[in-house]
N, C-alpha and C positions, 0 to 999 in steps of 0.2 A: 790728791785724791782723798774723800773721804770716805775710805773702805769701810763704812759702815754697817756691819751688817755681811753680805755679801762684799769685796772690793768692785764700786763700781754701782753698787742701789744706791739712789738718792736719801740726801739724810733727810727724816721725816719735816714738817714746818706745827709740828705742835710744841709747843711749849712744855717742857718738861719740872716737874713740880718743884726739885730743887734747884733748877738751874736761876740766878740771878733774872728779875726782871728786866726786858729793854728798857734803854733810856727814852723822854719823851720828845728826843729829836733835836735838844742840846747839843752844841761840840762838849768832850768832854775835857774835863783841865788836862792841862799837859801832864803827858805819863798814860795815860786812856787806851786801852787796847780794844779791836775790832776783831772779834770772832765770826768769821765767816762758816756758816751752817753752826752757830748757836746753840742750835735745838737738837743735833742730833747726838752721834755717839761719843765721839771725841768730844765735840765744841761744846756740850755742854757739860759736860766734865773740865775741860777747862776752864770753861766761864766761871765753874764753881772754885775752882783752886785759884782762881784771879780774885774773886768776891772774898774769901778766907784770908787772901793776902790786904786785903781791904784795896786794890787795885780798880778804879775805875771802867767798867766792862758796856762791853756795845754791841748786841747781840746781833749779828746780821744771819737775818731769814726773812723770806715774804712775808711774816707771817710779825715780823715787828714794825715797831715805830723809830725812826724810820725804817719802809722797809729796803732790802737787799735782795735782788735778784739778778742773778747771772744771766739771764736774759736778757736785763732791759739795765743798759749802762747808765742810765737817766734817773736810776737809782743810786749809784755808786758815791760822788760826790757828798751828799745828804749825808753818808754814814761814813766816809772818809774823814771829814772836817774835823779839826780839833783832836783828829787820835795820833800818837805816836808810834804803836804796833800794830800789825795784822799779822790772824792766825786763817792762814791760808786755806778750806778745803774745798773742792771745786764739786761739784753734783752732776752730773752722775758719775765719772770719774775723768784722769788727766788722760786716759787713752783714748776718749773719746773726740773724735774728727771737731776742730774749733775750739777744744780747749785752750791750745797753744796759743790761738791767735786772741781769748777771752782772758790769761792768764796775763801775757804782754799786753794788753788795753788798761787791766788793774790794776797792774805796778806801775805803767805811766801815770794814772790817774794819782795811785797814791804819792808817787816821789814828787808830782807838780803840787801834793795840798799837803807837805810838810811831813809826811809818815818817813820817819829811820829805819825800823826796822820789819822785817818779815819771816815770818815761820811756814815753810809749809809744807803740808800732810802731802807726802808721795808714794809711789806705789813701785815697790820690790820688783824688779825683774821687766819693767813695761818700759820698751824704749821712747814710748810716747811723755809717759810721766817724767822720763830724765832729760825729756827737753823743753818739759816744763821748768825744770831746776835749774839750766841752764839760762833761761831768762832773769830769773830772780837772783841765780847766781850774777849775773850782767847788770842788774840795777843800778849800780853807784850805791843801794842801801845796804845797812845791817841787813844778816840773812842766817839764816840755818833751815836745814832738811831735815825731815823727817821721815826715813823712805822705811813702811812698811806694809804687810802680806795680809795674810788672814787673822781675825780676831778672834779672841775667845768666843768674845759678848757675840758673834754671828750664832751662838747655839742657844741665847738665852733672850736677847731682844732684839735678833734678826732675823733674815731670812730663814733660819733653819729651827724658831723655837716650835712653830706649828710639827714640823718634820720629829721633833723630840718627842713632842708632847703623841704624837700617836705612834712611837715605839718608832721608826722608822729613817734613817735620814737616807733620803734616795737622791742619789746624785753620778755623773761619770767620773766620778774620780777618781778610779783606780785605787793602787796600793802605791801611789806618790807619798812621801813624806814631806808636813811640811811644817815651817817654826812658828808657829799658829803663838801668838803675840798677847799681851794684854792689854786692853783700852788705858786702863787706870795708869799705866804704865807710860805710853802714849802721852797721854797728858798731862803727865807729871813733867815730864820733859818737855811738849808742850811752855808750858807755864812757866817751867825757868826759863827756856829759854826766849819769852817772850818780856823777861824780865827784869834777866839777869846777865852779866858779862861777860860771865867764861864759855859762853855757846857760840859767839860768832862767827862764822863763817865754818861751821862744822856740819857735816854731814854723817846725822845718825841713822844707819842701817837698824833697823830694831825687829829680834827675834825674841820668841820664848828661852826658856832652856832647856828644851826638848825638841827633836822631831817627833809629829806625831802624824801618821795617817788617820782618814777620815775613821778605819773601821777602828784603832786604838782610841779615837775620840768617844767613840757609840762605847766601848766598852769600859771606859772610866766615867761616864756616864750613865750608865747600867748601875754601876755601885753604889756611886751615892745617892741616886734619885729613888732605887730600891727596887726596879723594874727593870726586864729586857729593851734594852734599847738597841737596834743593828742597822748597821751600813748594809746599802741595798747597789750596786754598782748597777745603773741602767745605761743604754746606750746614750752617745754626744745627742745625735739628733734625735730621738725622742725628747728628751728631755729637755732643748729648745725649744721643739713642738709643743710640748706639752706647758711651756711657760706662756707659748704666744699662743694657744688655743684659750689659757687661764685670763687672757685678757689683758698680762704683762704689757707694758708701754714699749715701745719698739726703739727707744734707746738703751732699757731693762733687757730687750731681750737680745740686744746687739753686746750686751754688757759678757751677758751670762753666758753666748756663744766665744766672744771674746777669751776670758776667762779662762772655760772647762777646757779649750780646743788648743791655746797658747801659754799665758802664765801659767797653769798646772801641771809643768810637762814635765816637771822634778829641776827646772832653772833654781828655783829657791830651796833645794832641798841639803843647807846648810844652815848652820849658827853661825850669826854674829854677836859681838860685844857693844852693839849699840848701847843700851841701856846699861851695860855698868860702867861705858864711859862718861856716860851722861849724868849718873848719878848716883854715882858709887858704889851700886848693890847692884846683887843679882836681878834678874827679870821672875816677878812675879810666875810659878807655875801651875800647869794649866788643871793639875789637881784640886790646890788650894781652890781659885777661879771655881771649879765645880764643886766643893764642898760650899762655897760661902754661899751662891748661886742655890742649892739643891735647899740650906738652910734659911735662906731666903721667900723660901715659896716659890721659887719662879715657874717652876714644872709642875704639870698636874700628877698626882701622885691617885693611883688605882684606891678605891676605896673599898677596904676589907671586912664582910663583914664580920658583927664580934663574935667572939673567941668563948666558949664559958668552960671553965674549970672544971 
């Protein structure tokens, strides 16, 4: 799954400024790794921690050369060739009806055109997503999991930055707690172990080092942005309603029904040691995350006027 954003919204097809360019349809030399969803939150984050390692990188989105679309298998091939890695994330999520049988079509595709190893992005608590992991777990390839929940970055370049930006984030989510993750973190791990050797066959569970509910989020978010920001609990079905009246695509809003109504029901409401097993340190917390974020510019910040002495 590429929990991007929301777990379950597809990751954008625009090209993001730092993320390494696609290649122009070359295999690439051996060693070459194949980022599936490129452009979004994780993969282009990885793509950049591949590019810093001076790792040969292959962006896969519609939206490159060659392009990659889970749709259309007839793509696939074109940006299989010549790679050694793929980093697995599937759009709109692994819960989603046809994943399983699009996820087992890739790994065939990949183990018949020479790819070892594969990474991929899953999703915490969906029994759909762990049977996803059980295919690639079956491959005869190299493999590792990646199985996690909610993101920080959902409050800053997902679903929820509009919801910030006007003081508000209105959702049914109760007073669940949950181990709300870091991207950067993600694809740190990611990228070793797209890489490197001591990841094989391991399955990393990856949490924050916190629980935090939605309305704890609104409120460390109030602080450093410098404004009231508050969690608003609306009901399940309105707030389906009110995605699929917005025009939401109706596997978006099967996503977000999915979601608020099953995975949010406090199944994930523990810590794991994903992340320090992965890489020796604790997991980025989601403070930090909102300080860099708030010093960053990323929220719009009320404009006061001046002040005179």
């Amino acid at each position: 799954m590429e929990t991007n954003g929301i777990p379950g919204t597809p990751e954008p097809n625009t090209t993001h400024p730092n993320a390494p360019q696609p290649d122009a349809g070359q295999p690439n030399e051996s060693g070459g790794v194949l980022v599936i969803g490129g452009t979004g939150k994780t993969g282009r984050r990885v793509a950049a921690r591949l590019a810093d390692k001076g790792v040969p990188v292959r962006i896969g989105s519609r939206s490159a050369v060659p392009s990659f679309d889970w749709e259309n298998d007839a793509t696939w091939d074109a940006c299989l060739s010549g790679i050694e890695s793929v980093y697995i994330t599937y759009a709109p999520d692994l819960a989603m009806p046809g994943a399983t049988d699009a996820i087992e079509a890739l790994v065939a595709r990949a183990r018949a055109l020479g790819v070892k190893r594969l990474v991929l992005l899953s999703g915490r608590g969906e029994a759909e997503a762990q049977a996803c992991e059980r295919i690639v777990q079956a491959s005869g390839l190299e493999w590792t999991i990646v199985r996690a929940s909610w993101f920080f970055q959902n409050f800053s370049e997902g679903a929820f930055i509009d919801m910030v930006n006007g003081g508000q984030i209105a959702l049914p989510a109760g007073d669940i707690p949950e181990p709300f993750v870091d991207v950067d973190d993600i694809a740190e791990i990611a990228a070793a172990a797209l890489t490197e050797s001591g990841h094989v066959g391991e399955v990393y569970e990856v949490t924050g080092p916190r629980l935090l509910t939605f309305a704890d989020a609104a409120a460390e978010l109030s602080q450093v942005i410098g404004r009231r920001v508050e969690y608003v609990q609306v009901p399940h079905e309105a707030f389906v309603d009110g995605a699929r009246a917005a025009g939401a695509p109706k596997d978006v809003v099967w996503m977000l029904d999915y979601l608020f109504s099953t995975v949010l029901d406090g199944r994930n409401a523990s810590l794991t040691d994903g992340v320090q097993r992965a890489l020796g340190r604790e997991p980025r917390d989601f403070a930090t995350y909102a300080r860099d974020a708030a010093a960053a510019g990323v929220w719009t910040v009320p404009v006061l006027d001046a002040q005179t002495s």
